[in-house]
N, C-alpha and C positions, 0 to 999 in steps of 0.2 A: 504494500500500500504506500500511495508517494505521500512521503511530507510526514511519515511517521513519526515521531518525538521521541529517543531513546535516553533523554535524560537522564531518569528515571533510576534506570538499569545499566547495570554495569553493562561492559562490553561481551562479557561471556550471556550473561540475558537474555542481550539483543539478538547474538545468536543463534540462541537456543529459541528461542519465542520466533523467530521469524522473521522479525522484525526489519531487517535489512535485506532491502533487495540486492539480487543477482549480480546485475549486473556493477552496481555499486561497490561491492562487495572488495572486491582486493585492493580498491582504495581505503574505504575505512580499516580494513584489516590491517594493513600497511602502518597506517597511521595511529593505531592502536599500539602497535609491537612496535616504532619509532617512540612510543609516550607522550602522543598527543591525544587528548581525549576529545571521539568523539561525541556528538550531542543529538546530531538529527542529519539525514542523509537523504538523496532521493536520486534515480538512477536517470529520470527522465520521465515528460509523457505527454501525450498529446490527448487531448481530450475534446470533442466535436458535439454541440450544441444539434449543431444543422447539420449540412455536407457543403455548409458555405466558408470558404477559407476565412471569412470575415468573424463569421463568430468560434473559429480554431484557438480553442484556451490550451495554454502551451505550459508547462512545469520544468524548466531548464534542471540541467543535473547540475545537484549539487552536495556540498559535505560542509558541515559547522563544526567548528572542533575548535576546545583552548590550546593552547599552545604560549610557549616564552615567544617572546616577540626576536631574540639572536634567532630561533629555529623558525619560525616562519621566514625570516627575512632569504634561509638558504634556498624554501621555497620558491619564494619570491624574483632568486637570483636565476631559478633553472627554467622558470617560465619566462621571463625576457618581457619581450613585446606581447606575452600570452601564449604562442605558439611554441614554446619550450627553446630555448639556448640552441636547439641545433633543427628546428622547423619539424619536430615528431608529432606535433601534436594536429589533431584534425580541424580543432575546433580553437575558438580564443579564447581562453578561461581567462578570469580574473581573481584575485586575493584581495580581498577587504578585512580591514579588521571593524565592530562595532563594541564598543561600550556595553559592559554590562548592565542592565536595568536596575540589579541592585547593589552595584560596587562599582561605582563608576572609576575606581583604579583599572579594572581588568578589562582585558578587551575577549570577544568573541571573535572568531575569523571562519570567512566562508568561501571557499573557493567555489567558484560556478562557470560553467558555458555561457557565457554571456557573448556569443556570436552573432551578427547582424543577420548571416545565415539562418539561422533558426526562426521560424520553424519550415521555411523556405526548402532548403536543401539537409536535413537532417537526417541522418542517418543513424539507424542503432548499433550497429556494428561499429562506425567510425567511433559514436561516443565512449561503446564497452571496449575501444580498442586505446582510446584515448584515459582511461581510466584504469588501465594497463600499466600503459607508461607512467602516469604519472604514481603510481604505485612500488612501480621499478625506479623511479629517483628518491619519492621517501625513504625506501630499503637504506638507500648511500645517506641518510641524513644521520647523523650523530650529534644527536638532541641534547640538550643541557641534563635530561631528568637520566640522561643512557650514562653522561659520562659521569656523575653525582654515585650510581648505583653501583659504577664499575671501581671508584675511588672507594667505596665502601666496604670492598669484598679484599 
């Protein structure tokens, strides 16, 4: 279901209950075992009122997760112009961070397909392929909470 809310629940929870779709999937996982927590996710979806392109409500893919602002920013670095540092990516994601509603020290961050393309030329394979990747650059990110836990042992 899009737009699920995993707050709640830890990561093992989410999914055991379901809670996280498919195709989504090896990014939050990614980003889970990096120690970024996620919060709410959605893989994509097009959703049709009529069979009039005009009334086509669209639910871009996306992922919300805390994270230290040093480990988003590596993020940040490997997506470039959106299209990832070396043009891997199908679609143009963007990273935002948002303010907590109730700690306004901490920020929320959400990376999303925020493509002009969409919902135009969208493709589900391109985005599950692009969700891939960028799963496969999380793997390479050595997070502040990775390197705290390894000083610990």
């Amino acid at each position: 279901m899009c737009r699920k809310t995993t707050a709640n629940l830890s990561y093992n929870e989410a999914l055991s209950s379901n809670s996280i779709e498919a195709g989504v999937l090896p990014l939050t996982d990614a980003l889970n075992k990096a120690k970024f927590k996620t919060i709410a996710s959605c893989e994509g979806h097009f959703y049709s009122k009529t069979f009039s392109r005009k009334n086509l409500v669209v639910y871009h893919p996306y992922v919300l997760f805390n994270a230290e602002v040093c480990d988003v920013r590596k993020l940040a670095q490997f997506l470039g112009n959106g299209s990832g540092i070396d043009n891997s990516l199908n679609y143009c994601w963007t990273l935002r961070g948002h303010f907590e509603p109730d700690d306004f020290k901490k920020l929320i961050w959400v990376i999303e397909a925020e493509d002009s393309r969409i919902p135009a030329q969208w493709e589900r394979n391109k985005v599950d392929h692009d969700f891939v990747v960028l799963a496969e650059y999380v793997k390479t990110i050595k997070t502040v909470s990775q390197a705290d836990t390894e000083q610990q042992k």
